[in-house]
C-alpha positions as CSV (number, residue, x, y, z in Angstrom):
1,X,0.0,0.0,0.0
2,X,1.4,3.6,-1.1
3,X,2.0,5.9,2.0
4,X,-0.5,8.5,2.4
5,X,2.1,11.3,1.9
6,X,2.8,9.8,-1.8
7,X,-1.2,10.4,-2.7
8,X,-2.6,13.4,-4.2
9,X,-4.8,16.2,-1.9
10,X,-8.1,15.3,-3.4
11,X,-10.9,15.2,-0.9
12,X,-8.7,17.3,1.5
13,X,-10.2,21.0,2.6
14,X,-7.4,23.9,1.2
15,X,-6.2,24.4,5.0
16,X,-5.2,20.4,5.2
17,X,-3.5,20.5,1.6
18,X,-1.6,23.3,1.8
19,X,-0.2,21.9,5.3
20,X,0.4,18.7,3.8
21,X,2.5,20.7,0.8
22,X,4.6,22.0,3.9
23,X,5.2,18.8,5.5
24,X,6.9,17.3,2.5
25,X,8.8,20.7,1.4
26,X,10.5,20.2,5.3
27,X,11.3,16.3,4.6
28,X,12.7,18.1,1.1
29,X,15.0,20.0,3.4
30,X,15.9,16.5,5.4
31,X,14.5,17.8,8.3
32,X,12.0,15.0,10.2
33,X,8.4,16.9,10.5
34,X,7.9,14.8,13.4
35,X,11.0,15.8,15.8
36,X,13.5,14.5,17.9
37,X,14.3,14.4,22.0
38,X,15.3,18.0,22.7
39,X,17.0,17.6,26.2
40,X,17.8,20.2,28.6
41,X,14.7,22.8,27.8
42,X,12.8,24.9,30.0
43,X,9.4,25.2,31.0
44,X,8.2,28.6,29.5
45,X,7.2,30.0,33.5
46,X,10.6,29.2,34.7
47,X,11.7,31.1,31.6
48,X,9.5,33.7,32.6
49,X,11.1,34.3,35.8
50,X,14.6,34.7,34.8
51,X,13.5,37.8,33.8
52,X,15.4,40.0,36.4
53,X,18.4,38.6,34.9
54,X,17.7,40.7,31.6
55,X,20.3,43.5,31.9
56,X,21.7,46.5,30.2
57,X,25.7,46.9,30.2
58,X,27.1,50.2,29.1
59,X,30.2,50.6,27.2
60,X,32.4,50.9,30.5
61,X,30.7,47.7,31.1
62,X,28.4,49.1,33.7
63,X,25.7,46.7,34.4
64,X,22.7,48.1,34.7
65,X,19.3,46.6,36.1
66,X,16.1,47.3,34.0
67,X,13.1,48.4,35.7
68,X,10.3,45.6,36.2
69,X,7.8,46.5,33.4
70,X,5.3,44.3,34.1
71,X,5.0,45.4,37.5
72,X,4.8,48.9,36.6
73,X,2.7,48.4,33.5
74,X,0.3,46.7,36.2
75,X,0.6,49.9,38.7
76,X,-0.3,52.1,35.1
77,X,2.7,53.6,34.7
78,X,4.3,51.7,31.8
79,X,7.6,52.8,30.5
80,X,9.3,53.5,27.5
81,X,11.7,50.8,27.0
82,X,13.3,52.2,24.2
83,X,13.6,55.4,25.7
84,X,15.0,54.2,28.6
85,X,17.5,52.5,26.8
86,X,18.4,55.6,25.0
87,X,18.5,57.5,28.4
88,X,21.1,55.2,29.6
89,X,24.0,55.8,26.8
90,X,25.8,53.9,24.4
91,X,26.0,49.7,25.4
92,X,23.6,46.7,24.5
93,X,21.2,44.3,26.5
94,X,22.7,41.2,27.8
95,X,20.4,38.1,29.4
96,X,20.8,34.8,30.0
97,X,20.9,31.6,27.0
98,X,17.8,30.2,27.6
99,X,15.8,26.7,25.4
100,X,12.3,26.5,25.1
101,X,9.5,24.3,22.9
102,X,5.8,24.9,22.4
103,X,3.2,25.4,20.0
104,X,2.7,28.0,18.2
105,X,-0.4,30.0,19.1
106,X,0.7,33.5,16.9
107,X,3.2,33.8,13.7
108,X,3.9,36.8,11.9
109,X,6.5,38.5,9.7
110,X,8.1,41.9,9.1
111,X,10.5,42.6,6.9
112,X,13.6,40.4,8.2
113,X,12.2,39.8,11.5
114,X,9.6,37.4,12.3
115,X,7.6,36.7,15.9
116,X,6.3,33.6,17.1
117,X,4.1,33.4,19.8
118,X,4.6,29.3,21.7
119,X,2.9,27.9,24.6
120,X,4.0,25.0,26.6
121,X,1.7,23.5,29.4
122,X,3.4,26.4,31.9
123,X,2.7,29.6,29.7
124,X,3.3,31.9,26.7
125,X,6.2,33.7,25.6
126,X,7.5,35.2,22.3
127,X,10.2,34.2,19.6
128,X,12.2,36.7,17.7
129,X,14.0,35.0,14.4
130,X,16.0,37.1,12.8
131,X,17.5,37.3,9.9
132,X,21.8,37.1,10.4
133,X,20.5,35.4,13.6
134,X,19.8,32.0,12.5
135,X,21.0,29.9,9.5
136,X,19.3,30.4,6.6
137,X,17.8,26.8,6.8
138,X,15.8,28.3,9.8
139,X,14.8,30.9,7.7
140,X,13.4,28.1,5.2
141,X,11.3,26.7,7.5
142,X,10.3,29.8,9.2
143,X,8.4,29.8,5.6
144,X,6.8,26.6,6.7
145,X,5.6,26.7,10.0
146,X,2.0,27.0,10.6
147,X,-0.2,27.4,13.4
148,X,-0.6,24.7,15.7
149,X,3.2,23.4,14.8
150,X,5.4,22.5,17.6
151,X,9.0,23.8,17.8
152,X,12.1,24.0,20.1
153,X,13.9,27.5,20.6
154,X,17.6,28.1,21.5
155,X,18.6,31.7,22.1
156,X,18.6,34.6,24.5
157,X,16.1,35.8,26.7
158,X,16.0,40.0,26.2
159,X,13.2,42.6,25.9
160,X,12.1,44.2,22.6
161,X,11.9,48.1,22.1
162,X,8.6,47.9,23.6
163,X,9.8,46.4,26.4
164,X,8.0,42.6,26.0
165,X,10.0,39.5,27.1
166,X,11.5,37.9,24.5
167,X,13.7,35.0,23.5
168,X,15.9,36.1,20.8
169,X,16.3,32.5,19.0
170,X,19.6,31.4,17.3
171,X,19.0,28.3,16.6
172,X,15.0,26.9,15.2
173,X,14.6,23.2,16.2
174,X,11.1,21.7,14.1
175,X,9.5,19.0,16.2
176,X,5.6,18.3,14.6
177,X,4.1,19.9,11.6
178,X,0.2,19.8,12.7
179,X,-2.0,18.9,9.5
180,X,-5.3,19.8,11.3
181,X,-5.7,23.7,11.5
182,X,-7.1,25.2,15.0
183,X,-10.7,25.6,15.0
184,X,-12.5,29.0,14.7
185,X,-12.4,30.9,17.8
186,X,-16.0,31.4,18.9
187,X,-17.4,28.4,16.5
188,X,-14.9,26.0,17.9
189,X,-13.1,26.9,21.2
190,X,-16.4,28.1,22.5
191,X,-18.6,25.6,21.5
192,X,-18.9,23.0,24.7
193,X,-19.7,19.8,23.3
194,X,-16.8,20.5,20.8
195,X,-14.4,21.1,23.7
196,X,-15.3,17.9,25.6
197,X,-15.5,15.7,22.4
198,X,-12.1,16.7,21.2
199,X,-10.3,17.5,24.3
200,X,-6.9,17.4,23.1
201,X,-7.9,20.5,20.9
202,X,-9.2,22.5,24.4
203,X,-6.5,21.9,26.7
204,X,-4.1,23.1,23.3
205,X,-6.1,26.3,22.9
206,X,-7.7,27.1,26.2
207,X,-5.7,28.0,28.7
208,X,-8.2,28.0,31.4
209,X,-9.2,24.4,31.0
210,X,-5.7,23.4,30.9
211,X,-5.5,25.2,34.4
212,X,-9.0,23.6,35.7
213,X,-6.9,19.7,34.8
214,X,-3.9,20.5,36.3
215,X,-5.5,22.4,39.3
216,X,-7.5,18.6,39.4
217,X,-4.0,17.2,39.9
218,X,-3.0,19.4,42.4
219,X,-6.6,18.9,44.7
220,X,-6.5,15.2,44.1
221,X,-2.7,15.3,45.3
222,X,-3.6,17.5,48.4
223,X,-6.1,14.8,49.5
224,X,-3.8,12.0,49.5
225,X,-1.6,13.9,51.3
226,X,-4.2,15.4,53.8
227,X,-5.3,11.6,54.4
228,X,-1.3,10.7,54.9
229,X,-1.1,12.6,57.5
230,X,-3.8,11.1,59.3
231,X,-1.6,7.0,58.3
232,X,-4.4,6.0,55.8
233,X,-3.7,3.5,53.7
234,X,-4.7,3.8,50.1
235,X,-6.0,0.2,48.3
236,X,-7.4,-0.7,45.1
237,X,-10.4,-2.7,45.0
238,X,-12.0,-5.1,42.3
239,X,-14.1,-2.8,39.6
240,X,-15.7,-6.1,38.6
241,X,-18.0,-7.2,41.0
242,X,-20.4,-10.3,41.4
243,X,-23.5,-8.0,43.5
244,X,-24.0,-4.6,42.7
245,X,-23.4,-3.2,46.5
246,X,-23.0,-0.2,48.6
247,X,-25.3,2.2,46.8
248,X,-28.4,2.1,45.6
249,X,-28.3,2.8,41.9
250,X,-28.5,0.9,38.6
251,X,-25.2,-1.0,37.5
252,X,-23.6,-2.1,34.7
253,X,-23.8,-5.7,33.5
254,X,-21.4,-7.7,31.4
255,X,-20.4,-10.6,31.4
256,X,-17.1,-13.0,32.4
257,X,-17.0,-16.2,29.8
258,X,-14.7,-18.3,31.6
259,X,-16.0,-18.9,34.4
260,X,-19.7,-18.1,32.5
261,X,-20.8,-15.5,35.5
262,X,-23.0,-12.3,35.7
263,X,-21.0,-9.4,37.2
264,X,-21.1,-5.6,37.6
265,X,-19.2,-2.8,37.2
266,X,-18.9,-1.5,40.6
267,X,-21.3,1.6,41.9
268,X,-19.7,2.1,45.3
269,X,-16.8,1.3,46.8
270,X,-17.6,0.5,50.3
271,X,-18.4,-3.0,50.9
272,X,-14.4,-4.5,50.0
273,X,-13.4,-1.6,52.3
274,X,-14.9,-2.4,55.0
275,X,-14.1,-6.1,54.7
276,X,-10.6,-4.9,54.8
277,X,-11.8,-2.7,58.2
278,X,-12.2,-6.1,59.7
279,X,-8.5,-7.4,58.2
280,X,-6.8,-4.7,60.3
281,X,-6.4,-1.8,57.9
282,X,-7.6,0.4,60.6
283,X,-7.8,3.8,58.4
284,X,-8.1,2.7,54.5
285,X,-9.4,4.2,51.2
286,X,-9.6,4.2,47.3
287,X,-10.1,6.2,45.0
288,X,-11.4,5.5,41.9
289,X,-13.9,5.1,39.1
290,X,-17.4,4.3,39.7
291,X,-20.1,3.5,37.1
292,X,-23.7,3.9,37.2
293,X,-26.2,3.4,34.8
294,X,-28.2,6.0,35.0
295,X,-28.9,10.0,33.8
296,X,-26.2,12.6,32.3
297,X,-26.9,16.2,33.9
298,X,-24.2,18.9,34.9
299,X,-24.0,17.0,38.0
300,X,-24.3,13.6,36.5
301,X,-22.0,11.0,34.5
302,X,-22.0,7.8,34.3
303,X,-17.9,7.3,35.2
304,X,-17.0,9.5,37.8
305,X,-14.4,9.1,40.8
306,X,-14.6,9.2,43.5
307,X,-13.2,8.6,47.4
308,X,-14.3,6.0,50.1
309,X,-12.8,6.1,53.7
310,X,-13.0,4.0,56.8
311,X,-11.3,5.0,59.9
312,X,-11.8,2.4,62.8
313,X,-12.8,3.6,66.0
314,X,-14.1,7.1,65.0
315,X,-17.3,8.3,64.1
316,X,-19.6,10.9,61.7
317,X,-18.5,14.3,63.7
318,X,-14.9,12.2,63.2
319,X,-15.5,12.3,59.3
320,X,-17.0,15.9,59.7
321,X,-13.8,17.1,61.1
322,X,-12.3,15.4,58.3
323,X,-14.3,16.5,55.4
324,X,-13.7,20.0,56.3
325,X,-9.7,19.5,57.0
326,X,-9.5,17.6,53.2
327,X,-11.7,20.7,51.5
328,X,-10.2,23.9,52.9
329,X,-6.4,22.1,52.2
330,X,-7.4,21.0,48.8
331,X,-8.0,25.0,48.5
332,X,-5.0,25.9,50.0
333,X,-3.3,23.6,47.6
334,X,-5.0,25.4,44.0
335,X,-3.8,28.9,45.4
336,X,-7.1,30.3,46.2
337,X,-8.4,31.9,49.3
338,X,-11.9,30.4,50.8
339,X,-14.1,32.9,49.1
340,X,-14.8,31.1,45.7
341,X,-17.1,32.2,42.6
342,X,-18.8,29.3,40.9
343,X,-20.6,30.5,38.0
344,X,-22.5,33.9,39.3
345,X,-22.9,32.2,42.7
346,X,-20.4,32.7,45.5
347,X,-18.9,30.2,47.9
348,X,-17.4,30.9,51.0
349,X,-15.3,28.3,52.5
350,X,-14.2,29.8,55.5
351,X,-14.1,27.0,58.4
352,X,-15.8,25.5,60.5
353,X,-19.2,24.5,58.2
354,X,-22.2,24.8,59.5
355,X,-24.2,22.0,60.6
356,X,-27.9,21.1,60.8
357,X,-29.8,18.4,61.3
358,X,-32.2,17.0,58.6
359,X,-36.0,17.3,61.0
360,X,-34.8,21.2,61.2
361,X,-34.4,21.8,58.0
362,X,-36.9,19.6,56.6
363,X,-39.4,22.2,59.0
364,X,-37.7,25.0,58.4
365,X,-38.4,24.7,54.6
366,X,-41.8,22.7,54.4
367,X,-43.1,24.7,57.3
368,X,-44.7,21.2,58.6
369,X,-43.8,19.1,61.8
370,X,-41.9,16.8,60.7
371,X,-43.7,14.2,62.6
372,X,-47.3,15.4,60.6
373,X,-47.1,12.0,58.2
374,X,-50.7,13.4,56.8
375,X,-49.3,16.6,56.1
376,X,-46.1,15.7,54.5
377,X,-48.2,13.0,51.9
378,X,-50.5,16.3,50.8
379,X,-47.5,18.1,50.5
380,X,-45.8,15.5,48.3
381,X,-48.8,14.9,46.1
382,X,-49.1,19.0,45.7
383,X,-45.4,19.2,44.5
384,X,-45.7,15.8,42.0
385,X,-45.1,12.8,44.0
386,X,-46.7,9.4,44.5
387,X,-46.7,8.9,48.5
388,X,-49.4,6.4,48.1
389,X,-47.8,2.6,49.7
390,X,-44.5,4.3,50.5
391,X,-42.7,4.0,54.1
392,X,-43.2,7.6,55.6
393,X,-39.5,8.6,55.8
394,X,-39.5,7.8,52.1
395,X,-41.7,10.1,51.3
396,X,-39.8,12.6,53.7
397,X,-36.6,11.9,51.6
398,X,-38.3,12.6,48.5
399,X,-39.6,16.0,50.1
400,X,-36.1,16.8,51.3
401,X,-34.9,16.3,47.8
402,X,-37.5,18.6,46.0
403,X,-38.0,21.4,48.4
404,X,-35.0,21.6,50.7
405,X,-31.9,20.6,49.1
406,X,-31.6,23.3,46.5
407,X,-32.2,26.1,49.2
408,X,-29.0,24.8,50.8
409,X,-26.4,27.0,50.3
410,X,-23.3,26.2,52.1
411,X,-21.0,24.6,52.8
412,X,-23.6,22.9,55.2
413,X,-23.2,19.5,56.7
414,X,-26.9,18.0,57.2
415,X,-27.3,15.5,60.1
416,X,-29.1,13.1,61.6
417,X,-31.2,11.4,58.8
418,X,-33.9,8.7,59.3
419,X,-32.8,5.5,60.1
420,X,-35.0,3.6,58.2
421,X,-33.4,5.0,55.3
422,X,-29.6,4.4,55.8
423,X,-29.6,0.4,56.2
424,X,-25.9,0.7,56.5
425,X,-25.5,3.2,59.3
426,X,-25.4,3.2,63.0
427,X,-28.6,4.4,65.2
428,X,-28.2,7.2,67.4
429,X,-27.4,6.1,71.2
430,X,-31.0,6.4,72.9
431,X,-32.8,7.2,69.6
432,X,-32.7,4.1,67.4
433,X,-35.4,6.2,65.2
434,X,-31.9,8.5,64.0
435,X,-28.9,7.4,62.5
436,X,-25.8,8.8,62.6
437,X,-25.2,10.2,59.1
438,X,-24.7,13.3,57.2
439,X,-24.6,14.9,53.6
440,X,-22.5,18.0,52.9
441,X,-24.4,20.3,50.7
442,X,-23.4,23.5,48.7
443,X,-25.7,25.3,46.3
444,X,-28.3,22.6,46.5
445,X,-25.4,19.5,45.2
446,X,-24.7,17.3,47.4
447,X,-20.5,16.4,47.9
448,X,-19.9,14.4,50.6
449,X,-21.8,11.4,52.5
450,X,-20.6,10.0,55.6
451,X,-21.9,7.7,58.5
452,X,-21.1,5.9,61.8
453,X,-20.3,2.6,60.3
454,X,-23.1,-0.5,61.5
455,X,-20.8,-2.8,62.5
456,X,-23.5,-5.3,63.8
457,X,-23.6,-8.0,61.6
458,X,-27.5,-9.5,63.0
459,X,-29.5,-5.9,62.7
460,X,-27.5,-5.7,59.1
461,X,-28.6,-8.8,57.8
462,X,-32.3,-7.4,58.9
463,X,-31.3,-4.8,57.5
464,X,-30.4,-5.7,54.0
465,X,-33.5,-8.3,54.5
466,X,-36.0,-5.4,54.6
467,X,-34.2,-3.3,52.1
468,X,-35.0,-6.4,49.6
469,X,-38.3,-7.2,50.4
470,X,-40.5,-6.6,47.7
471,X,-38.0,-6.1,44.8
472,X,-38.2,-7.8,41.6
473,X,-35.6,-11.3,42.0
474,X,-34.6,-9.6,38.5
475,X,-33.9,-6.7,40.1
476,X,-29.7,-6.2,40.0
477,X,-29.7,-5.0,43.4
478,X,-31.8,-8.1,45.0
479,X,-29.0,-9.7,46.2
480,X,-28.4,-10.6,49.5
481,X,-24.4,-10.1,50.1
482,X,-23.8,-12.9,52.3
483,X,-20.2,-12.6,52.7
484,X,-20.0,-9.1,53.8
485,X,-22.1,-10.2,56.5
486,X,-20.1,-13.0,57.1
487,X,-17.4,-10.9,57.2
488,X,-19.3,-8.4,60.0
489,X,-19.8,-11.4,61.8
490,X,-15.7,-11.6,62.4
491,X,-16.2,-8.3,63.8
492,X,-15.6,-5.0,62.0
493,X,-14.7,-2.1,64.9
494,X,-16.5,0.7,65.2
495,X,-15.9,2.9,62.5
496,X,-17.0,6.2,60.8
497,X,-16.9,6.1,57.0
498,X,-17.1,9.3,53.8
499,X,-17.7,9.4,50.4
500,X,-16.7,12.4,48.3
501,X,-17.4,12.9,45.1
502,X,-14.0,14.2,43.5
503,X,-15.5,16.0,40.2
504,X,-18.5,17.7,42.1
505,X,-15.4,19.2,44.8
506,X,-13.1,20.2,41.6
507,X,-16.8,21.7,40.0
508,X,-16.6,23.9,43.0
509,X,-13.2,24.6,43.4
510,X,-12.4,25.5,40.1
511,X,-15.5,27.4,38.9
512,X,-16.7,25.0,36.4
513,X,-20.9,24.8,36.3
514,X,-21.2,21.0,34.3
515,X,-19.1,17.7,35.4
516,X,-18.2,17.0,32.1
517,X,-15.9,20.1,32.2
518,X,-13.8,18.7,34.6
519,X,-14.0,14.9,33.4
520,X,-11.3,14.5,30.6
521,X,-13.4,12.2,28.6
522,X,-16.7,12.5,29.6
523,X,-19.3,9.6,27.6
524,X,-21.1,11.2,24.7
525,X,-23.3,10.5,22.0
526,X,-21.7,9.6,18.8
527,X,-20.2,12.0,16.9
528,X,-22.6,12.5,13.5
């Protein structure tokens, strides 16, 4: 089969062919269009800040230091590089050999000069090539570069005549010709499905997403570290798993041929954890990818990651305390204070969170008792919902989720749910009708979940009985996990336990309004 380079342009739009004409004219010049390792560069910020060491030495050989331009152009009182130059006397700028590679994001000519603008993943800066200052191959393929192209820069780091930071290139290195010119501005950068479907082409041309990913580095970084100082242990757990456990939520199925066995993709992460709670991993997590087959929303996909803790021998205002010490150094880690926008909505951080417990807020916002079990059934039906055959704290839960949880504003931790709807959970000491849960809410989305762990293996059992009765034997979540009980009945210590969804905390802590902006690869339809 002929290599594609040897075919002709047909079918190819003008912008492809004329970069494919470039590609061959640099193989013409024996140059490789794809690059070579380029060792000893720097990043572009690090660049950045040798700026102090860009000086101007007089003919006596006077050094003289320039004044910080950026600083004052900041203050509004730019100067005149050029005439401060001039005011100085006869000499020349001096600054330090610098080598750089990045794409290039702006390319343009005058007369014997031309400027590149390159990015790397640190920042921007701008290339002088001149001519006398490079070979006259460079010059050739100066003719060839295009936008997008990715090239290495040897040469010195100075300031223009109007004062910008510069690297003054003497040597061009060529490292990828791009055949795939950027997309429009406002058509393409702009457009979010675009972004999210081709997200090599947003992190490349949109700096603030490439920020948002690495800022996601940093945050996810900060909470191992925040849980190392406590001596967690971090494990991996199976993703395939033979019950769909820990959550209530629809998995998915597939299918393992050897040993001809249903399994699941797993939804939670907490019932392997806490079997290694009762191995003796005292404080142990993961963090990871769960799948659920359900909705996509802003808040919603069905991958997402996120964290599962046990800590034996501690308890919900334990996991409170904890929540709070992981968010506000997860902050501290991206650079920010705790006053945060999201979207036109602010967010203020500032510990400690406030906490309330679910019967105050559920009156506080229904204006009902929330013992009045009539009341709350006409208030459901008024607002939608089907009370009709439903335990009453069902129906209260459904309530809570329609009129209460979007007035939250937060950060709030809500506590003290209904035990009859946390089958996992410990009951309050003296009021077995509360268990000891809570959700952290901010802005009406929920982030973290955490509980007092049931460690009793007998009133679990009942537990996961009751939970079952009724449902469909199809159902995937009619499954009786007799082995985690098994394992409570080798005793599992007392234990508080939190879940945190990672991409909702990075939605919040880098201003991003949908999950799919801060998922790399977040599951679309197919492209049409």
């Amino acid at each position: 089969m002929a290599d594609s380079r040897e075919q002709d342009n047909t079918g190819l739009g003008v912008h492809q062919a004329a970069r494919l004409e470039k590609l061959h004219k640099i193989e013409a010049l024996g140059l490789d269009p794809w690059g070579q390792r380029f060792d000893e560069r720097s990043f572009i910020r690090s660049v950045r800040e040798l700026a102090d060491q860009v000086k101007y030495r007089k003919e006596d050989g006077t050094l003289v230091e320039l004044p910080d331009l950026e600083q004052l152009a900041a203050a509004g009182t730019p100067v005149d590089y050029k005439a401060w130059k001039g005011e100085q006397g006869p000499g020349e700028e001096i600054g330090p050999t610098v080598r750089v590679a990045g794409r290039i994001l702006l390319l343009r000519s005058a007369g014997k000069l031309s400027f590149l603008n390159i990015r790397d993943w640190t920042g921007d800066i701008q290339i002088l090539l001149a001519k006398g200052q490079v070979s006259d191959e460079d010059l050739d393929v100066i003719k060839l570069l295009d936008f997008g192209d990715l090239v290495g820069i040897d040469g010195r780091l100075g300031r223009t005549n109007t004062g910008e930071l510069t690297v003054f290139a003497t040597k061009l290195h060529f490292m990828t010709k791009t055949l795939e010119p950027p997309p429009e501005k406002h058509a393409g950068l702009q457009d979010p499905e675009l972004r999210q479907r081709m997200r090599y082409v947003d992190l490349t041309y949109n700096p603030e997403s490439l920020d948002r990913f690495t800022k996601r580095t940093k945050i996810i970084h900060s909470i191992r570290s925040t849980l190392a100082k406590h001596q967690f242990v971090e494990v991996e757990g199976p993703t395939l798993h033979t019950i769909a456990g820990g959550a209530a939520a629809k998995p998915f199925v597939t299918h393992h041929n050897a040993l001809d066995m249903q399994l699941f993709l797993r939804i939670a992460l907490e019932l392997h954890l806490k079997r290694l709670l009762v191995g003796g991993i005292e404080r142990v997590y993961e963090m990871g990818r769960v799948y659920r087959n359900e909705g996509i929303s802003p808040k919603h996909n069905p991958e997402f990651t996120m964290i599962e803790l046990y800590w034996a021998y501690a308890n919900y205002e334990t996991m409170m305390d904890l929540t709070q010490q992981i968010i506000c150094e997860a902050i501290q880690a991206t650079g920010q204070g705790y006053q945060l926008k999201w979207g036109d909505l602010d967010i203020d951080f500032t510990p400690p969170f406030q906490r309330r417990t679910y019967s105050d807020l559920f009156e506080e916002h229904t204006g009902l008792s929330f013992h009045d079990d009539a009341g709350i059934a006409k208030l459901a039906k008024k607002i939608g919902l089907q009370p009709d055959g439903k335990h009453p704290d069902v129906v209260k839960s459904e309530v809570f989720e329609e009129k209460v949880e979007d007035a939250l504003i937060g950060p709030i931790f809500v506590i003290d749910y209904p035990a009859s709807i946390c089958p996992l959970t410990k009951r309050k000491t003296g009021k077995p009708e509360i268990a000891e849960r809570f959700e952290l809410f901010i802005h009406g989305m929920e982030l973290a979940n955490a509980y007092t762990e049931l460690n009793d293996p007998i009133l679990q059992e009942d537990l996961f009985r009751t939970q079952l009765d009724g449902m469909a034997e199809e159902d995937s979540m009619a499954k009786m996990d007799h082995d985690f009980v098994r394992a409570l009945r080798h005793g599992m210590p007392p234990a508080g336990g939190l879940g945190i969804g990672i991409d909702r905390l990075i939605m919040l802590l880098t201003n991003a309004k949908s999950i799919r902006d801060v998922i790399l690869f977040p599951l679309l339809r197919h492209e049409s």
